[in-house]
PARO-186309 format. One record per residue: x, y, z of N, C-alpha, C in turn; residue number from 1. Coordinates in nm, 2 decimals. Example, Ala and Ser with C-alpha at 12.3 -4.5 7.8 and 13.67 -1.06 7.14 Angstrom:
2
(rec (1.32, -0.57, 0.78), (1.23, -0.45, 0.78), (1.32, -0.33, 0.78), 1)
(rec (1.28, -0.22, 0.71), (1.37, -0.11, 0.71), (1.29, 0.00, 0.79), 2)
END
This chain:
115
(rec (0.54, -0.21, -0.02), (0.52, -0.08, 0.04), (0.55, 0.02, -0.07), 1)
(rec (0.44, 0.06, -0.10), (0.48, 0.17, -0.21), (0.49, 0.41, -0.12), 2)
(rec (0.57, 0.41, -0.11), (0.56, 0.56, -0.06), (0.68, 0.64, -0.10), 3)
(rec (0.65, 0.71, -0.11), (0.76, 0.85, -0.16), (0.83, 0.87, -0.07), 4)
(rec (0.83, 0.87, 0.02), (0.89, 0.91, 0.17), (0.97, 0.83, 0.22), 5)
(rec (1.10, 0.83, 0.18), (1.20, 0.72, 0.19), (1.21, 0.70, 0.36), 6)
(rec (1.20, 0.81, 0.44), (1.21, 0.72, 0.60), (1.11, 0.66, 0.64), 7)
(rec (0.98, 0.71, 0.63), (0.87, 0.63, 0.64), (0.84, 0.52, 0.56), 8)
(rec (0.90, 0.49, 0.45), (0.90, 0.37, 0.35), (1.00, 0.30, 0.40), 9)
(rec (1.12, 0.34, 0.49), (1.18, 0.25, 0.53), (1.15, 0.20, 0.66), 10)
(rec (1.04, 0.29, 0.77), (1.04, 0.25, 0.85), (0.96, 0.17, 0.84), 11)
(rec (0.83, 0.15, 0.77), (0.74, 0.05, 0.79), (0.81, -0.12, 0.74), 12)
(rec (0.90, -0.05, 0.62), (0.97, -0.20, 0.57), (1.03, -0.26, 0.68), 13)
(rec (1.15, -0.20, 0.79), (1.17, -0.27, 0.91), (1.11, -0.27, 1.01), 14)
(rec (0.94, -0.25, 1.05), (0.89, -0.26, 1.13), (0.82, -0.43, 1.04), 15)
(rec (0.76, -0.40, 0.90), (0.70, -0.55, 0.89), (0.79, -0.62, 0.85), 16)
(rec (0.90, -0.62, 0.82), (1.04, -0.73, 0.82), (1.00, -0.81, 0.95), 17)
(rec (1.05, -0.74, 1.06), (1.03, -0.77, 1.21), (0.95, -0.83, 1.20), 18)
(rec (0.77, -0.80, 1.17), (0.70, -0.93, 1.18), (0.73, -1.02, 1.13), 19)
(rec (0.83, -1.06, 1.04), (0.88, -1.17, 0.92), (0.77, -1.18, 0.81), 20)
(rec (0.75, -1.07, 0.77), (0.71, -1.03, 0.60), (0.81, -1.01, 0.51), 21)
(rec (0.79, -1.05, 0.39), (0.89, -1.01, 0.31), (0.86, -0.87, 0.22), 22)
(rec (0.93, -0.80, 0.24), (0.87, -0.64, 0.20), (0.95, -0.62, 0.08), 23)
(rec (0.90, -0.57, -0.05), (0.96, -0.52, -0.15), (0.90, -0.33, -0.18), 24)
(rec (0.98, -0.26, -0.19), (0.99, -0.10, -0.14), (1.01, -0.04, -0.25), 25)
(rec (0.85, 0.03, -0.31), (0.87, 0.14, -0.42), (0.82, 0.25, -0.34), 26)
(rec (0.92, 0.38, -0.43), (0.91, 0.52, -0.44), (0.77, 0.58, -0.47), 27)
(rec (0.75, 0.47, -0.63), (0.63, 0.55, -0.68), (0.55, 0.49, -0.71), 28)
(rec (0.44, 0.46, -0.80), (0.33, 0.39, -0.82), (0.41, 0.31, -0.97), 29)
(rec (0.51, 0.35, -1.08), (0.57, 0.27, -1.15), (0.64, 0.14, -1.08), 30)
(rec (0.73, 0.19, -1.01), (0.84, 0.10, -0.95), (0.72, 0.04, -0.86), 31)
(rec (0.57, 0.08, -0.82), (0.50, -0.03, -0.74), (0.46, -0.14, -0.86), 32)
(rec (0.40, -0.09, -0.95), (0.39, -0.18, -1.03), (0.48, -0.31, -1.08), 33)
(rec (0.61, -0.25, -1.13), (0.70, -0.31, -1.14), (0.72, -0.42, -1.08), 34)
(rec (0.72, -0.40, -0.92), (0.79, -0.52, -0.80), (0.65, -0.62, -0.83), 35)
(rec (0.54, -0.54, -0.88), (0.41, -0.64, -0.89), (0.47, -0.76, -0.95), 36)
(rec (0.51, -0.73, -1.10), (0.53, -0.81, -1.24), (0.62, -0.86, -1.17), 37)
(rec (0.73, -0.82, -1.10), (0.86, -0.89, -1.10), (0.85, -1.02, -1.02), 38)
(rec (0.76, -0.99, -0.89), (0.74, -1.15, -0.85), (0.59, -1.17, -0.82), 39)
(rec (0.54, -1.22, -0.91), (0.42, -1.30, -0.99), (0.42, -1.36, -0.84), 40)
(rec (0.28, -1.40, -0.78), (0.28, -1.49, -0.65), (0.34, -1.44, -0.51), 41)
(rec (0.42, -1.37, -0.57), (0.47, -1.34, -0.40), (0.44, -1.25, -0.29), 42)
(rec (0.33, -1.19, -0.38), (0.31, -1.03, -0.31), (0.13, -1.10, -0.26), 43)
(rec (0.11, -1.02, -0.18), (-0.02, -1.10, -0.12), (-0.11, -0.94, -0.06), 44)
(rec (0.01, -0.84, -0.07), (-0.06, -0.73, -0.01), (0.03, -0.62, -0.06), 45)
(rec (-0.09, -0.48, -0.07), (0.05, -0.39, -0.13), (-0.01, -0.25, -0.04), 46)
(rec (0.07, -0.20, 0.00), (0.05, -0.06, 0.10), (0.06, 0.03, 0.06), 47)
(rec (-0.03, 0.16, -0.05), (0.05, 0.26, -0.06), (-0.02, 0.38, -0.01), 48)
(rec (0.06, 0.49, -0.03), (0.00, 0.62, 0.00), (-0.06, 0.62, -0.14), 49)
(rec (-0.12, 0.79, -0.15), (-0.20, 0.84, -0.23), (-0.10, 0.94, -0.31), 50)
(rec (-0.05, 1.01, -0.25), (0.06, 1.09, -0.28), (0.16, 1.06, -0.36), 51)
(rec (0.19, 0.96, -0.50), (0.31, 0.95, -0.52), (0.36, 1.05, -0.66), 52)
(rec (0.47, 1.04, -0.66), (0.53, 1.11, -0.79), (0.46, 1.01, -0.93), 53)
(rec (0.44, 1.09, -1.03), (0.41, 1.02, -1.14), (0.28, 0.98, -1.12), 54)
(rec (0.28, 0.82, -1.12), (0.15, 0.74, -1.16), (0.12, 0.78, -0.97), 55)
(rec (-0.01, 0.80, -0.96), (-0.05, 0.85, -0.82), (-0.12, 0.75, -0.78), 56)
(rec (-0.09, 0.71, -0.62), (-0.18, 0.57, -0.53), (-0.35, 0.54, -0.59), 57)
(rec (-0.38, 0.62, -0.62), (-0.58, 0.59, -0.62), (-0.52, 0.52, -0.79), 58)
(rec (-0.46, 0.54, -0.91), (-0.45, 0.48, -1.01), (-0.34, 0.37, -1.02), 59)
(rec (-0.28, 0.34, -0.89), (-0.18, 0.25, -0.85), (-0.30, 0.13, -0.83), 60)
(rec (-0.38, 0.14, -0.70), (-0.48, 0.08, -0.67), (-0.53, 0.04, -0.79), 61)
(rec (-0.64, 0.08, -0.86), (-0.69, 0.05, -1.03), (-0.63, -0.09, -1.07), 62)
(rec (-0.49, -0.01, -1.07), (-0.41, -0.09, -1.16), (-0.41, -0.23, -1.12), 63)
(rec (-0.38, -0.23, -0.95), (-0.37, -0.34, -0.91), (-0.48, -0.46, -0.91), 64)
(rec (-0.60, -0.39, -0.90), (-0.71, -0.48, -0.88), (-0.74, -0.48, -0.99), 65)
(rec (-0.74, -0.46, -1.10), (-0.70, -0.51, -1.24), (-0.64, -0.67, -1.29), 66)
(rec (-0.52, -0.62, -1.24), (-0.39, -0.71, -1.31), (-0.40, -0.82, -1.19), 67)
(rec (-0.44, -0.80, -1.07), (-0.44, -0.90, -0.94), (-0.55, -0.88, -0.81), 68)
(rec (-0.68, -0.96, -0.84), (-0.75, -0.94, -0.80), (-0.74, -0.99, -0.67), 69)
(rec (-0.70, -1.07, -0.63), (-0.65, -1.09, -0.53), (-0.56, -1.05, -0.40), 70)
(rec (-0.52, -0.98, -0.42), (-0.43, -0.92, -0.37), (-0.48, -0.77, -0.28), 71)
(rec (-0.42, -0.79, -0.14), (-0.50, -0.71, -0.04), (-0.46, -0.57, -0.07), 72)
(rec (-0.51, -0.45, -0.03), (-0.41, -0.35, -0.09), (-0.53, -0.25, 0.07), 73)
(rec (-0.39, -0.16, 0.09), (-0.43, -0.07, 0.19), (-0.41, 0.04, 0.13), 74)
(rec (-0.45, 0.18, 0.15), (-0.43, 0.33, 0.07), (-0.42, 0.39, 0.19), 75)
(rec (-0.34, 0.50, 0.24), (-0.29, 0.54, 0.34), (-0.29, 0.73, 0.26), 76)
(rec (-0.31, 0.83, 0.30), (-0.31, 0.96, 0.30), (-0.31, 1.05, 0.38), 77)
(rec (-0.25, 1.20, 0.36), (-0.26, 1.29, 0.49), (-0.37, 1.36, 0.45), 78)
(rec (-0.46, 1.32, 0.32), (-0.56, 1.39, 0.36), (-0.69, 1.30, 0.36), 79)
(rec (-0.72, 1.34, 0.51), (-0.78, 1.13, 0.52), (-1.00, 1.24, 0.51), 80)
(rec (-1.03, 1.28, 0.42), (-1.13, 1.31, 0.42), (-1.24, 1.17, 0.38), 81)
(rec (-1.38, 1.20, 0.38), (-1.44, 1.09, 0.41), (-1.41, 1.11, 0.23), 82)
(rec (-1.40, 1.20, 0.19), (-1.45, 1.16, 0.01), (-1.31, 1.07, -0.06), 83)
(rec (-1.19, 1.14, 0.04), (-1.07, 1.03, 0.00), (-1.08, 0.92, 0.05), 84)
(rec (-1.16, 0.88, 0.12), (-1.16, 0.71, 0.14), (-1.25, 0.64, 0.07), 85)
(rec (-1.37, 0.68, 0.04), (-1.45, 0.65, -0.07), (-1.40, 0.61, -0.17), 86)
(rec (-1.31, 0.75, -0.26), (-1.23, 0.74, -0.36), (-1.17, 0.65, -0.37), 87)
(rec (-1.08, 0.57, -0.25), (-0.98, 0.48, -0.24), (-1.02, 0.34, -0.24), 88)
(rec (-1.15, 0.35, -0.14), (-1.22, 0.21, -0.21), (-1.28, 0.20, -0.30), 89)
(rec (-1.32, 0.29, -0.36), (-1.40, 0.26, -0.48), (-1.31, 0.19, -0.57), 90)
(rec (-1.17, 0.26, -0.57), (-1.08, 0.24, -0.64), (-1.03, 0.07, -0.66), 91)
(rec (-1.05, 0.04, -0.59), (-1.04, -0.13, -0.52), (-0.99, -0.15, -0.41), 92)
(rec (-0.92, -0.04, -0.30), (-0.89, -0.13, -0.19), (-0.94, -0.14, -0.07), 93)
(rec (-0.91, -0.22, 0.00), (-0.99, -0.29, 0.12), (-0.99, -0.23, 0.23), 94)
(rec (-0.85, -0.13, 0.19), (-0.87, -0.05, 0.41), (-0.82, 0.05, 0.29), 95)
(rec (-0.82, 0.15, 0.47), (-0.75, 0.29, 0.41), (-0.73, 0.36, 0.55), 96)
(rec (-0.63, 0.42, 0.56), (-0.60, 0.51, 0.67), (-0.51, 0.63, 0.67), 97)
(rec (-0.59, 0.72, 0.72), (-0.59, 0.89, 0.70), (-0.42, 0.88, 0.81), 98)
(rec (-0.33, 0.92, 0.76), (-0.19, 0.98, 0.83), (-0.27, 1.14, 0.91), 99)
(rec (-0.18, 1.13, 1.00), (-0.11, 1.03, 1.10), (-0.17, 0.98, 1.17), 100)
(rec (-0.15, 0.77, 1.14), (-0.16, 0.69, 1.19), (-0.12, 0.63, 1.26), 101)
(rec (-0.14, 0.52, 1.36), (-0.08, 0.39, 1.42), (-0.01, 0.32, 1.37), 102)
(rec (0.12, 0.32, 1.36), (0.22, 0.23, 1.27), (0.18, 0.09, 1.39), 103)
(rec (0.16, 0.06, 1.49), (0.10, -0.05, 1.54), (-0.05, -0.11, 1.45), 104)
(rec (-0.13, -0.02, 1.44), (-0.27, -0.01, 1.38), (-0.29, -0.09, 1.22), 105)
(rec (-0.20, -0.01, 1.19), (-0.15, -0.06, 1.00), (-0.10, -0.18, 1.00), 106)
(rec (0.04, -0.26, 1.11), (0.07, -0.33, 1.09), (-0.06, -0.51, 1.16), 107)
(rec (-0.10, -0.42, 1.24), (-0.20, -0.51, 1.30), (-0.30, -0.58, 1.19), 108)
(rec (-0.36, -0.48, 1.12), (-0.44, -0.46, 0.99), (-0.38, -0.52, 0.87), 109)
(rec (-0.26, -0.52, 0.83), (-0.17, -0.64, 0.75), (-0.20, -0.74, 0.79), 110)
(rec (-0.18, -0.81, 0.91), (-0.14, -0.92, 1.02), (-0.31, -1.02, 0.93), 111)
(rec (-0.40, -0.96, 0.99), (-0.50, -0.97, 0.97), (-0.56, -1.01, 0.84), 112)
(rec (-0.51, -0.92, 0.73), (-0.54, -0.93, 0.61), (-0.47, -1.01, 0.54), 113)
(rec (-0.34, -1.05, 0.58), (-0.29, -1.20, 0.53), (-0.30, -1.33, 0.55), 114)
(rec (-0.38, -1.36, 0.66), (-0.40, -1.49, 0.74), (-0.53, -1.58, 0.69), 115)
END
């Protein structure tokens, strides 16, 4: 879970803990990277907003589907315009959802995308 927003980055980490996911939790699109390299294999999905400090979600994404093609990736923003979701898939990833969302909705959408 990559997001700037330390309560909402924490809430989603113990709402998908709860489903028994194992959640590793960056600030920014570096530290998302980072958790990438750090465990090779373990990561299967990565969540971020668009909004982050420094390296920003749409070049987070890039990066990701780059280095790990595999790997599911959601993009999440408050400004959920039809051209920001375009952008976001184009970018590489698979969903996307305009804030404020269904924290039910997103985690459903995980559920789904890992199985």
């Amino acid at each position: 879970m990559v997001e700037d927003d330390q309560d909402l980055r924490q809430l989603f980490g113990m709402m998908l803990s709860a489903e028994h996911f194992e959640v590793y939790e960056a600030a920014d699109g570096i530290a998302g990277l980072k958790a990438l390299e750090d465990h090779p294999g373990a990561i299967d999905l990565v969540l971020t907003d668009l909004g982050l400090p420094g390296l920003g979600g749409v070049e987070l994404i890039s990066r990701v589907r780059a280095a790990r093609p595999t790997v599911k990736i959601i993009g999440t923003s408050g400004f959920g315009s039809r051209n920001v979701r375009e952008m976001v898939l184009s970018a590489g990833a698979d969903e996307f959802f305009s804030k404020p969302f269904s924290m039910g909705d997103v985690i459903e959408k995980v559920k789904n995308m890992t199985q």
